[in-house]
C-alpha positions as CSV (number, residue, x, y, z in Angstrom):
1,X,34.4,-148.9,7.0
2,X,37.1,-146.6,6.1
3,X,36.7,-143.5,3.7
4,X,39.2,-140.9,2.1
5,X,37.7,-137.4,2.1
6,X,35.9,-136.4,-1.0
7,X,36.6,-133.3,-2.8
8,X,34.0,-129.9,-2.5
9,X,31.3,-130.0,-5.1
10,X,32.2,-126.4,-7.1
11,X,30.0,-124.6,-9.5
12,X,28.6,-121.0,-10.0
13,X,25.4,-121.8,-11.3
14,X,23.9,-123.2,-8.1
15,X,24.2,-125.5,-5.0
16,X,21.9,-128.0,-2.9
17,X,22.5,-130.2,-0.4
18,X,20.0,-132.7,1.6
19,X,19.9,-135.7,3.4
20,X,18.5,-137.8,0.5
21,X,20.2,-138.2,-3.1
22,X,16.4,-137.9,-4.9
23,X,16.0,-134.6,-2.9
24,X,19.4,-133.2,-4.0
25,X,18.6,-134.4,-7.6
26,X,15.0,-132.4,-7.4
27,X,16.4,-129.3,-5.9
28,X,18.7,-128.7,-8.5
29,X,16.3,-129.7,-11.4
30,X,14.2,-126.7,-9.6
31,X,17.3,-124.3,-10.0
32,X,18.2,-125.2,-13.7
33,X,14.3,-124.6,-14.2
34,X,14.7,-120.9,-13.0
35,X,14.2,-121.1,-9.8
36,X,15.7,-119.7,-6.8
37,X,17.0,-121.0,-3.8
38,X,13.6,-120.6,-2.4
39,X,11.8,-122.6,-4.9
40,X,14.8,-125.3,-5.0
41,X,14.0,-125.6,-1.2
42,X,10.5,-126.1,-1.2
43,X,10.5,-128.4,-3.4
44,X,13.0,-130.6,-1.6
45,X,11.1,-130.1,1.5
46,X,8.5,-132.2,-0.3
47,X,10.4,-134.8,-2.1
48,X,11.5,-135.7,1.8
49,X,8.3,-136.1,3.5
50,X,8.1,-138.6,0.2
51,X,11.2,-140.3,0.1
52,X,12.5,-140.4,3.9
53,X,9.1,-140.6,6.1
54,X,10.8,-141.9,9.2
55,X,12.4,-138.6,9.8
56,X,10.1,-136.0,8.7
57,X,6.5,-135.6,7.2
58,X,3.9,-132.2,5.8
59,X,2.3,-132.3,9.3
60,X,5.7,-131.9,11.0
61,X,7.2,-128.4,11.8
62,X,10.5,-126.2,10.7
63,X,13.1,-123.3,11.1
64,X,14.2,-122.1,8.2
65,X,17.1,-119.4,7.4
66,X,16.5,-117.5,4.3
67,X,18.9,-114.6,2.9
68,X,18.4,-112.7,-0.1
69,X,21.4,-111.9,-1.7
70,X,20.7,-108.6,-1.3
71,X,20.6,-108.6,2.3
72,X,22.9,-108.1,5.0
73,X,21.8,-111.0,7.1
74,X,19.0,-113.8,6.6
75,X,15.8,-113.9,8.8
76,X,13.8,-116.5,10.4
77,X,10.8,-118.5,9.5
78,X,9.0,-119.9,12.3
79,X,7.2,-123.4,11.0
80,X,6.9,-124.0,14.7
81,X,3.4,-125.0,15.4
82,X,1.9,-124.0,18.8
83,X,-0.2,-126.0,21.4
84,X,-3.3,-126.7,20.9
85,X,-6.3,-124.7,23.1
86,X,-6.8,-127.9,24.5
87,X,-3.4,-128.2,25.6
88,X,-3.1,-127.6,29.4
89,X,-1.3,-129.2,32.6
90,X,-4.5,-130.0,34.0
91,X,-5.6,-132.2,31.1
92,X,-2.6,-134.0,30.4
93,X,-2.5,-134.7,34.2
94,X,-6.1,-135.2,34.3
95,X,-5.1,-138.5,32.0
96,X,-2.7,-139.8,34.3
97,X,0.2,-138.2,32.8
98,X,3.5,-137.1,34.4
99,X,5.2,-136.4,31.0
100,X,4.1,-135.8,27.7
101,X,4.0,-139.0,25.9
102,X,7.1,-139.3,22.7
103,X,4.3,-140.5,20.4
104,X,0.3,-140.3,20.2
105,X,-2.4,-138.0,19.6
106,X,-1.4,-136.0,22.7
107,X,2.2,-135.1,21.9
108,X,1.3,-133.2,18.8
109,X,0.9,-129.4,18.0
110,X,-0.3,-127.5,15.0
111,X,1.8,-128.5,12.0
112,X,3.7,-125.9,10.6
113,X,6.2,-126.9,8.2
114,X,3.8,-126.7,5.5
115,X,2.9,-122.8,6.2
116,X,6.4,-122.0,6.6
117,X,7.5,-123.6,3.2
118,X,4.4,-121.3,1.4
119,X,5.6,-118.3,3.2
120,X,9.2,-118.6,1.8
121,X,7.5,-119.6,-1.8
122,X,5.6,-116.8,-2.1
123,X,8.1,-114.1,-0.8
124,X,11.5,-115.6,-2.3
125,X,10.3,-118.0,-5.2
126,X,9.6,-117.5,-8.4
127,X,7.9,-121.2,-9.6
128,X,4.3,-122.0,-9.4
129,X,3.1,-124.1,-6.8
130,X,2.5,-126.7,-9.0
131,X,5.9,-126.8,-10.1
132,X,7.5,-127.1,-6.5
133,X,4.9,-130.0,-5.9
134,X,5.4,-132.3,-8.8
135,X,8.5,-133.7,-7.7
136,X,7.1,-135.2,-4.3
137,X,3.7,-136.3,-6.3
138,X,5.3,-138.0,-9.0
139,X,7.2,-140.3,-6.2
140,X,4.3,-140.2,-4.2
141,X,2.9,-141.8,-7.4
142,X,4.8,-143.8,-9.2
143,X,7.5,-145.1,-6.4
144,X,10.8,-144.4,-4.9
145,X,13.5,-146.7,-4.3
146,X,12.5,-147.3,-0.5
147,X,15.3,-146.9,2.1
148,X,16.7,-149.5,4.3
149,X,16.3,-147.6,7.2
150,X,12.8,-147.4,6.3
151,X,12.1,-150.8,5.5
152,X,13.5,-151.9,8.9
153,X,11.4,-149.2,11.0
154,X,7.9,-150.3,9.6
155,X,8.9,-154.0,9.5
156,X,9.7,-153.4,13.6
157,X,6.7,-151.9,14.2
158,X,4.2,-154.4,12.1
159,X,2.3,-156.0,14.5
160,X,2.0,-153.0,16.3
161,X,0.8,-151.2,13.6
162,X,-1.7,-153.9,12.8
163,X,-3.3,-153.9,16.1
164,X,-2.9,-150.4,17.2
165,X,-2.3,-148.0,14.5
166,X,-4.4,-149.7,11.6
167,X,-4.1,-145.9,9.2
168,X,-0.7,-146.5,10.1
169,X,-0.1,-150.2,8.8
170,X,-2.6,-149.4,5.8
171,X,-0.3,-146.8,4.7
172,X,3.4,-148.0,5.2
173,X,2.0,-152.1,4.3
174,X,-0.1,-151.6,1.4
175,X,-2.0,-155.1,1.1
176,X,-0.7,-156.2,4.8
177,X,2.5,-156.5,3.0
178,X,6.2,-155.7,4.4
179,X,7.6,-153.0,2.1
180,X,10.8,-154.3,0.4
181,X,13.9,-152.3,0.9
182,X,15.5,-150.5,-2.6
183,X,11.9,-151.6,-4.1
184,X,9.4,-149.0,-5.2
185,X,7.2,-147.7,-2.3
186,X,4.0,-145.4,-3.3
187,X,1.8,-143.3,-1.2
188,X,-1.1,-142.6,-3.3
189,X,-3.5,-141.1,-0.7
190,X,-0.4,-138.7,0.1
191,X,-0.3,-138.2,-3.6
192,X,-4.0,-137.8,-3.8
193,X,-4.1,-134.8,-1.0
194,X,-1.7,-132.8,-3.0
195,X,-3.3,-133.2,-6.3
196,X,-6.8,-131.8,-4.4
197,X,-4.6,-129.3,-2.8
198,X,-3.3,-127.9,-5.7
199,X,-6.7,-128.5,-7.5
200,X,-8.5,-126.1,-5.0
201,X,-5.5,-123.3,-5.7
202,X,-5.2,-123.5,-9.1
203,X,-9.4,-121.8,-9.3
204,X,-7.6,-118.4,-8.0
205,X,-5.3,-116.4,-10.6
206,X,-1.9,-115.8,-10.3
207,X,0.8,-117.1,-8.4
208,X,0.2,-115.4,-5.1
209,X,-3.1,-115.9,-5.2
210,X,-2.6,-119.9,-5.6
211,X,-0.3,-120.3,-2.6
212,X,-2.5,-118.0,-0.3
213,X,-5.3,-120.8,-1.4
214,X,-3.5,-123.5,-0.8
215,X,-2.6,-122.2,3.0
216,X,-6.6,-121.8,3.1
217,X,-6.9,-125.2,1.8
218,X,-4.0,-127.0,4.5
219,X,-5.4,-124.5,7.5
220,X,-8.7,-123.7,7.1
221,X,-10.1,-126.3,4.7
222,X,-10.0,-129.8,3.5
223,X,-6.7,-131.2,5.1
224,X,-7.6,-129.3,8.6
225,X,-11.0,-130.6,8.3
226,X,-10.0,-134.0,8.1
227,X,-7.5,-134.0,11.2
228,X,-10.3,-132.6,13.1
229,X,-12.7,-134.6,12.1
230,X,-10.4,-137.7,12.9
231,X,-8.9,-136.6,15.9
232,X,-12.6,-135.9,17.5
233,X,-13.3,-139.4,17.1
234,X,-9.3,-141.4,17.5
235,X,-8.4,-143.0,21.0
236,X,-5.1,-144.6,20.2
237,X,-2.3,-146.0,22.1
238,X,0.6,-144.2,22.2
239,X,4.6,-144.3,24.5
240,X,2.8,-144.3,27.7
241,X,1.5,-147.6,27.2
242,X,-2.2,-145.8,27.3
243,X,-4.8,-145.0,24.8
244,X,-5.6,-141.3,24.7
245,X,-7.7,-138.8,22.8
246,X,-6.0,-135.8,20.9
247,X,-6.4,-132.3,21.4
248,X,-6.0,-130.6,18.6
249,X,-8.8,-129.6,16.5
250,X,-9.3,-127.7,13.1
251,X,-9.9,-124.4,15.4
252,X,-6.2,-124.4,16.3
253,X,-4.9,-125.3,12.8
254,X,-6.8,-122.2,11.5
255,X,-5.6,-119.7,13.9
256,X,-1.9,-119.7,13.6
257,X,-0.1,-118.7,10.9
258,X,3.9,-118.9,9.9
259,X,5.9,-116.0,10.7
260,X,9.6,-114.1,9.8
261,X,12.0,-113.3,13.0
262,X,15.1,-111.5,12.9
263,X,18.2,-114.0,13.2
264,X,20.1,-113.8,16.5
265,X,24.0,-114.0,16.1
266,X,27.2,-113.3,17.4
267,X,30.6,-112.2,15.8
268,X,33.2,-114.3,16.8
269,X,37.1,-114.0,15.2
270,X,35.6,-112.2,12.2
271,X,33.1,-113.7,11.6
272,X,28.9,-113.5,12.0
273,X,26.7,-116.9,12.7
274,X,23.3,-116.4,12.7
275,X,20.7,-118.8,14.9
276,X,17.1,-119.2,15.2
277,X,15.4,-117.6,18.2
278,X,15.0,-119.0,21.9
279,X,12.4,-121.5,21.2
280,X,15.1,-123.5,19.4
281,X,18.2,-124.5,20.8
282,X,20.1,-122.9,18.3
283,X,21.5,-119.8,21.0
284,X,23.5,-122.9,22.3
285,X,26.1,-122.5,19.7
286,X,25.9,-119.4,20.1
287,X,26.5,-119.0,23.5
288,X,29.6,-121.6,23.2
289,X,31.5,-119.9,21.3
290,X,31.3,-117.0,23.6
291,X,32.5,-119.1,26.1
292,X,35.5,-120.3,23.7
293,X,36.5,-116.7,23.3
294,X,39.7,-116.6,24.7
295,X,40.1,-120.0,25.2
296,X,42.7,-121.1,23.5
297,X,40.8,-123.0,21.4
298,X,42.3,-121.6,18.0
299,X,45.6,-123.2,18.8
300,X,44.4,-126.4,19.5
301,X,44.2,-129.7,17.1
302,X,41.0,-130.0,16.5
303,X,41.8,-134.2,16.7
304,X,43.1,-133.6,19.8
305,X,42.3,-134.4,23.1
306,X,42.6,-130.6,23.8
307,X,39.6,-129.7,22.0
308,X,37.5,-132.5,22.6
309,X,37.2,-131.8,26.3
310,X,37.1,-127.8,26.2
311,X,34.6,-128.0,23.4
312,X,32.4,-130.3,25.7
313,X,32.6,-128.7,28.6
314,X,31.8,-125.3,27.0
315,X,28.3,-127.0,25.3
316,X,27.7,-128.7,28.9
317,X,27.5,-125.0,30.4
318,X,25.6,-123.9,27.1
319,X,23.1,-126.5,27.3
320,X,22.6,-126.3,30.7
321,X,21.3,-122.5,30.0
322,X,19.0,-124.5,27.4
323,X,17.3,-126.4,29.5
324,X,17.1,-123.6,32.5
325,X,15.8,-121.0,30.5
326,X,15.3,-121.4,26.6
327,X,11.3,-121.0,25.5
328,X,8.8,-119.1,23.2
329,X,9.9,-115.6,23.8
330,X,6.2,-114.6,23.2
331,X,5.2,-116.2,26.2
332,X,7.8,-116.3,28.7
333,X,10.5,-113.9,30.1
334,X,13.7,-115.4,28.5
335,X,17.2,-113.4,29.5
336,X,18.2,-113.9,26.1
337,X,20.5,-110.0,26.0
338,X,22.1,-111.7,29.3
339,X,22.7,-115.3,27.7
340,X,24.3,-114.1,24.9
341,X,26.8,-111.4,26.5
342,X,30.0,-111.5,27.1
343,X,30.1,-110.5,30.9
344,X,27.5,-113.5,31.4
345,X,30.1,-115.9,29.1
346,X,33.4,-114.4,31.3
347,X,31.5,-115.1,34.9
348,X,31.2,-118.9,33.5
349,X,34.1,-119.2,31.4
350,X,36.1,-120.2,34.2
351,X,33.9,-123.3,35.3
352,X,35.8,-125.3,32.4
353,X,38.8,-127.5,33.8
354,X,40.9,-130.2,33.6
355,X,38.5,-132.9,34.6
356,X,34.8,-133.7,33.2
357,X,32.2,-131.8,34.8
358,X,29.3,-134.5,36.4
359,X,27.0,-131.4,37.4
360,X,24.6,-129.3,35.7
361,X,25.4,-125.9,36.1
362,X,23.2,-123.5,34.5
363,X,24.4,-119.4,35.2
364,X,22.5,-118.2,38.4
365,X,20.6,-115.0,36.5
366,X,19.2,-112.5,38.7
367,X,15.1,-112.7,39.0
368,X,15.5,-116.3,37.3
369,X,17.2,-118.2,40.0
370,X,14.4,-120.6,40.6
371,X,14.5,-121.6,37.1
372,X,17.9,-122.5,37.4
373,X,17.2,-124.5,40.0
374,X,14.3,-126.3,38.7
375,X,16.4,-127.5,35.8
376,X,18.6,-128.5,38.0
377,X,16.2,-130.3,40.1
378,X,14.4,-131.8,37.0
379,X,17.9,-133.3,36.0
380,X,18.6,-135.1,39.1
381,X,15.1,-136.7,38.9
382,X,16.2,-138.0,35.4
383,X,19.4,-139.8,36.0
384,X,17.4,-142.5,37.4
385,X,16.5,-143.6,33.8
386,X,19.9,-144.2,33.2
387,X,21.1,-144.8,29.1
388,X,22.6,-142.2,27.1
389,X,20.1,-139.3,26.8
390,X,18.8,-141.4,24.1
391,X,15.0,-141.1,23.6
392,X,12.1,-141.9,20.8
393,X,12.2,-138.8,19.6
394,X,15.0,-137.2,16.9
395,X,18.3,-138.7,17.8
396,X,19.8,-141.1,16.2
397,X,22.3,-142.5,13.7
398,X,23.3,-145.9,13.1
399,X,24.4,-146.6,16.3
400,X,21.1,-146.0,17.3
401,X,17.4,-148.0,17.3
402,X,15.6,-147.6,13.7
403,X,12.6,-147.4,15.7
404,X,13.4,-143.7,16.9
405,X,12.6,-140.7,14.7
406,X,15.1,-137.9,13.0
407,X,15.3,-134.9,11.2
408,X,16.4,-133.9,7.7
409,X,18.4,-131.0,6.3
410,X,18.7,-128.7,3.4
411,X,21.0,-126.2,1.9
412,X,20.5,-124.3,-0.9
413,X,22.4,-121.4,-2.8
414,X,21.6,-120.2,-6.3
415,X,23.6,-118.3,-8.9
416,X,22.1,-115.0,-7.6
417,X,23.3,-115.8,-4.2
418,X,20.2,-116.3,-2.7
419,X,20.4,-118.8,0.3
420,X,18.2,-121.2,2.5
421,X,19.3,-123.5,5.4
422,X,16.2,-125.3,6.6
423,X,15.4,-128.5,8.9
424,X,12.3,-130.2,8.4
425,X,11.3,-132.7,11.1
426,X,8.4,-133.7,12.7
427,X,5.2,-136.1,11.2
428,X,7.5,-139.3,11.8
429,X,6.0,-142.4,10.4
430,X,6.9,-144.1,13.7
431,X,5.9,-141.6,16.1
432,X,2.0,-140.6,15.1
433,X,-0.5,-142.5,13.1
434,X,-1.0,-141.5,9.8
435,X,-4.6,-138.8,9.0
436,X,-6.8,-141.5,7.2
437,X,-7.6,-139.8,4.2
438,X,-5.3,-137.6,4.0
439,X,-1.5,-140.2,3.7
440,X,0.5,-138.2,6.4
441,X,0.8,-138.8,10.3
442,X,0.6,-135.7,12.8
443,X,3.8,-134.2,14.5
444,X,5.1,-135.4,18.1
445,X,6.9,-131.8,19.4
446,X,4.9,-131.3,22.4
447,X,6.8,-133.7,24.1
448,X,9.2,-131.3,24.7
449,X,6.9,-129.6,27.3
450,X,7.6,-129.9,30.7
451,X,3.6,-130.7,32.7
452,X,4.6,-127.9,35.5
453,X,3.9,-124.8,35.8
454,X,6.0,-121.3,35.7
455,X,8.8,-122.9,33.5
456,X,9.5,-121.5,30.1
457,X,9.0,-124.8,28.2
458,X,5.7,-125.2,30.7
459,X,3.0,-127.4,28.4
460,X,0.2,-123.6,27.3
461,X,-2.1,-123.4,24.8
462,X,-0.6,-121.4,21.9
463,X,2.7,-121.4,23.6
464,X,5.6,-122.9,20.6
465,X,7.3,-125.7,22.4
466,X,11.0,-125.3,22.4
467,X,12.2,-127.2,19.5
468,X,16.2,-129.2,18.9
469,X,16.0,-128.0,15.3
470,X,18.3,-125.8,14.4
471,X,19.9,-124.3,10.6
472,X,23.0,-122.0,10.6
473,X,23.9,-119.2,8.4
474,X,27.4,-117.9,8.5
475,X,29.6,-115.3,6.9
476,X,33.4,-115.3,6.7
477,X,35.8,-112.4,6.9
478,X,36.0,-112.1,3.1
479,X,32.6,-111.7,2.6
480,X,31.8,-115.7,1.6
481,X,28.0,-116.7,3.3
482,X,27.5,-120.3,4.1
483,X,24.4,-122.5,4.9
484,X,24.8,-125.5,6.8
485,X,23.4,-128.0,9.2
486,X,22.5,-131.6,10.6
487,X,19.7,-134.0,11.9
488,X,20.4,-135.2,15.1
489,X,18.3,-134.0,18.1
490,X,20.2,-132.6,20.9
491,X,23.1,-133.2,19.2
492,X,22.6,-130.6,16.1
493,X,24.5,-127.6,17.5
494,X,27.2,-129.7,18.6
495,X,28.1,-131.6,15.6
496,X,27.6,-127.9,13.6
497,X,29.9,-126.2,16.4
498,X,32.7,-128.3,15.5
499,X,32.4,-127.9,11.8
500,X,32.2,-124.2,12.6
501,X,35.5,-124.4,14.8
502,X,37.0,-126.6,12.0
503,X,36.3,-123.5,8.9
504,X,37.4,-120.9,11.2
505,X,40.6,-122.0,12.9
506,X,41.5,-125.2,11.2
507,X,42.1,-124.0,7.7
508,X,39.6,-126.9,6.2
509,X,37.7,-126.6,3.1
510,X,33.5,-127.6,3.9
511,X,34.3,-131.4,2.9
512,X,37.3,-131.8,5.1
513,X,35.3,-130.2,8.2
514,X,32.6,-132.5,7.6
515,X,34.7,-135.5,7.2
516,X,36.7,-135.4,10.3
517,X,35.7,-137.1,13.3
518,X,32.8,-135.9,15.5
519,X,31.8,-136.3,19.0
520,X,28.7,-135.5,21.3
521,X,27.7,-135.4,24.8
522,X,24.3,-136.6,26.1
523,X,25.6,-135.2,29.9
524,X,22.1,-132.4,29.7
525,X,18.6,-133.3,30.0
526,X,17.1,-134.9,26.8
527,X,14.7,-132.9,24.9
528,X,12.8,-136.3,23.9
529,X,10.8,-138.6,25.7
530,X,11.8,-140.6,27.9
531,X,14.0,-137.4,28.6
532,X,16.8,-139.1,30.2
533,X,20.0,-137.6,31.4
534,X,23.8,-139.0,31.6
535,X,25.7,-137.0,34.0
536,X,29.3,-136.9,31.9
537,X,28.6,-139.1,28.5
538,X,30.5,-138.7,25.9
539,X,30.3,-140.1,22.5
540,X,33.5,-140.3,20.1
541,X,33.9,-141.7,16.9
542,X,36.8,-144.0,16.6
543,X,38.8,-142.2,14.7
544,X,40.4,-140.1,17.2
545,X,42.9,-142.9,18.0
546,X,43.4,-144.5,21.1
547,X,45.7,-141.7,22.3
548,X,42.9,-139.1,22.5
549,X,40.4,-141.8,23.4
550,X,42.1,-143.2,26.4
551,X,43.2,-139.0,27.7
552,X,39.5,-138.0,27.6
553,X,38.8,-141.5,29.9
554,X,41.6,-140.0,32.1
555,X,39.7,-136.6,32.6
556,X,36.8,-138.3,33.6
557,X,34.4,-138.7,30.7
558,X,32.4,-141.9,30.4
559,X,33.4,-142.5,26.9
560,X,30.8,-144.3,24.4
561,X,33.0,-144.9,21.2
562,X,30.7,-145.3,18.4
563,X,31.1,-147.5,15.6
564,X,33.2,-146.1,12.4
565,X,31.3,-142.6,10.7
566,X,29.0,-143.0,12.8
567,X,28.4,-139.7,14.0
568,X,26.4,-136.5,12.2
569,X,24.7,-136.4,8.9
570,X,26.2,-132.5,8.4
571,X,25.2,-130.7,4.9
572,X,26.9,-127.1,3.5
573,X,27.3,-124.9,1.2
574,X,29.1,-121.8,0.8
575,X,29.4,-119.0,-1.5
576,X,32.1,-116.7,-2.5
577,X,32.4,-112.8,-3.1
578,X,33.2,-113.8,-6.8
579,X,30.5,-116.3,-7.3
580,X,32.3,-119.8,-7.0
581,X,29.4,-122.2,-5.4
582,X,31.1,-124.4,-2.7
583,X,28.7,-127.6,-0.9
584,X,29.9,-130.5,0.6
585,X,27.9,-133.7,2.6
586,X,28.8,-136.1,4.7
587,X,29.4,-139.3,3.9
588,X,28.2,-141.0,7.0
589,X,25.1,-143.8,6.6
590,X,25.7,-143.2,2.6
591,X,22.7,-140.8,2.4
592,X,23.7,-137.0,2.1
593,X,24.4,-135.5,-1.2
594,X,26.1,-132.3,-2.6
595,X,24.8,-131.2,-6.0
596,X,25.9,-128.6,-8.2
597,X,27.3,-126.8,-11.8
């Protein structure tokens, strides 16, 4: 498959981009309707858990960076749901467990996306909440075109379904029949809960009023009383070959709430990126490019050899950090001030040379050695499993099995220059059986808990676990903001570190960034069940050439080259000091869209 790069999408009166063409479509019906970037968000948010249910679902969870255009940076929206009370080491062990199961009743947390997408309505919108909603209800309804990615994951997972996970094959095989790829699919029960949601907010007056019901309705009423109800009473298999109770109740779901954070971000050659907190992995990138500070890297091709190797080695030593140290701030000691500095980035800067690193080498921090050298530890114990890092949680692409779970991404900028860069995951149709009753299956992020104690990302009750997803927020030396990001697991803030690289020393415009060929390593511990690790992987599209491809083999990486676009599903936008709208997607799997006038 060869492709030419396609031209930016311009405009001034607004821009969104998403992983799904209906999405992109909704979101900027939403911003010709009045709305803000906010509203144009939410209601894309939506449309996906509608129209791509393999990678994301409303009882999945969410980041999200929002900036006013008023506002000299963007904040943070936590729709990171916490572990349940019944959550601990001892009863996970207690069940025979030596990791958290990838799918099941046991790997999921509260859901949170849907708080977090009410808190940015009601504080940056201006649309009712009926009018964010009708989008994902009328496909819910009436049909969508059905993926073929979709198609294939449910018809996989049939007789499994059937005998294991009968919501489940209710749901995505209406009738016991396999769903038909590019034929309309509905989910009417889905379509039902929001119809009773909005039903229940729409008795309170006003706007505010209505979305502060609806979070009562999702958290403290009907939807919550149906997962607890069901998940008092549900002993279903799940990836340890095991059937197994849940643990989360309607308790848990009512006491948590979404929440703002300050952005963290560095400056780097002019200009400011801005990262979620410490219980993403989003302090990766930013932690690289302190390590690429004086590098070299801004005179290197960024097709090159040259670049392919530093930028590798850099996210090995970045990720490494991730895995030794990275967790809910609110509930562990994290050395974030140190992480982040540029003394701790000089003392490791000089670990990168000529030949591929095999090792993990987190930074030795004083008073958090022995985490370092648990991670270390856990790592070694890993490489057993052998593969590439690949797991059945987010990452994939086509190269990948359709039977493993994803992500989705949106970003949105309105003619007031109001911006959101958000990634929705979680609530796979793969991963969790769907709420009978209700038309949605339950999240699978505790599985990114570790079941030992005194480690950051240790499996606690109320304790966020620490998630791969991971929007950016950027602004240039001129003054123009951008929103981008990806799907992709543990490979988000690498595929978004080279488009970064690519705006700021390669001269390219957001479509030519996105279009030129990507790489990843899966050298670090996975973040997903079965949590495997390849000591020097390293994944390149083909595109490179042979040159580059056979140099890289020389310095010691164990090259995977992937089949043709194969790599990232990367979404931006942009917006200039005098208005002009940039967005751009990519055109790998066919799927992403830029919209905009």
């Amino acid at each position: 498959m060869t492709f030419t790069t396609r031209p930016e999408i311009k405009g001034t009166f607004g821009v969104a981009t998403s992983t799904h063409w209906i999405a992109s479509a909704v979101g900027m019906k939403i911003l010709e309707a009045g709305g803000t970037a906010a509203d144009a968000a939410v209601a894309m948010g939506f449309t996906l858990n509608v129209v791509e249910p393999h990678l994301n679902g409303p009882l999945g969870d969410m980041p999200l960076l929002v900036r006013a255009a008023e506002e000299a940076a963007p904040r943070v929206i936590c729709g990171q749901g916490v572990a349940p009370a019944g959550a601990t080491i001892a009863h996970y062990r207690g069940e025979g467990l030596e990791t958290i199961p990838g799918s099941g009743l046991l790997a999921t947390v509260v859901p949170g996306a849907f708080d977090a997408w009410m808190l940015l309505l009601r504080d940056q919108g201006r649309l009712s909440l009926r009018e964010v909603l009708e989008p994902a209800i009328h496909y819910a309804r009436h049909g969508h075109p059905m993926l073929p990615r979709v198609a294939a994951t449910i018809a996989s997972l049939e007789d499994f379904f059937a005998k294991e996970w009968p919501t489940s094959h209710a749901t995505w095989l209406p009738g016991g029949k396999l769903p038909q790829a590019e034929a309309l699919f509905c989910n009417p029960v889905l379509a039902d809960t929001w119809e009773r949601l909005l039903s229940e907010a729409e008795t309170a007056r006003g706007r505010t009023a209505q979305i502060g019901a609806a979070r009562r309705a999702f958290y403290q009423g009907f939807v919550a009383e149906e997962i607890d109800r069901w998940m008092g009473e549900a002993c279903l298999m799940d990836a340890s070959g095991t059937a197994h109770r849940g643990v989360l109740t309607g308790e848990d779901m009512a006491d948590w709430q979404a929440s703002y954070e300050e952005a963290l971000s560095v400056d780097y050659e002019g200009w400011t990126l801005w990262k979620g907190g410490f219980w993403t992995q989003g302090p990766t990138m930013l932690q690289s490019l302190r390590l690429l500070e004086g590098s070299g890297i801004a005179g290197m091709d960024s097709r090159g050899a040259d670049f392919v190797h530093q930028v590798t080695e850099v996210m090995k030593l970045a990720f490494a950090d991730r895995e030794a140290y990275y967790g809910d701030p609110a509930q562990a000691e994290i050395p974030g001030e140190v992480l982040l500095s540029r003394a701790y980035a000089e003392g490791r800067r000089g670990l990168v040379g000529r030949a591929a690193s095999l090792e993990q080498r987190p930074g030795l921090i004083e008073g958090f050695e022995a985490l370092a050298e648990a991670a270390i530890a856990r790592a070694k114990a890993r490489e057993a499993l052998g593969g590439f890092g690949v797991s059945a949680g987010e990452p994939t692409m086509a190269h990948l099995s359709e039977k493993r779970g994803d992500t989705v991404h949106i970003d949105v900028i309105d003619r007031w220059g109001n911006a959101v860069s958000a990634t929705p995951s979680g609530g796979w149709l793969q991963s969790s059986p769907v709420v009978p009753g209700l038309g949605m299956p339950l999240n699978s992020r505790a599985q990114m808990f570790w079941l030992e104690e005194g480690l950051a990302t240790s499996l606690a009750p109320g304790r966020r676990p620490r998630t791969t997803l991971s929007p950016s927020m950027a602004e240039a030396p001129d003054g123009t903001r951008h929103a981008f990001g990806t799907p992709g697991g543990d490979q988000q803030d690498q595929w978004q570190l080279m488009l970064f690289l690519r705006l700021v020393h390669g001269g390219m415009n957001l479509q030519e960034a996105i279009d030129a060929p990507l790489f990843n390593t899966a050298h670090f511990q996975a973040s997903f069940d079965p949590r495997a690790v390849s000591p020097g992987h390293l994944m390149v599209e083909p595109d490179f050439g042979p040159e580059v491809i056979e140099e890289l083999r020389a310095r010691g990486h164990r090259l995977e080259v992937s089949e043709p676009w194969a790599i990232g599903r990367l979404t931006a936008a942009s917006r200039a000091p005098d208005g002009l709208l940039r967005a751009a997607a990519t055109p790998r799997l066919m799927q992403a869209y830029a919209i905009g006038r």
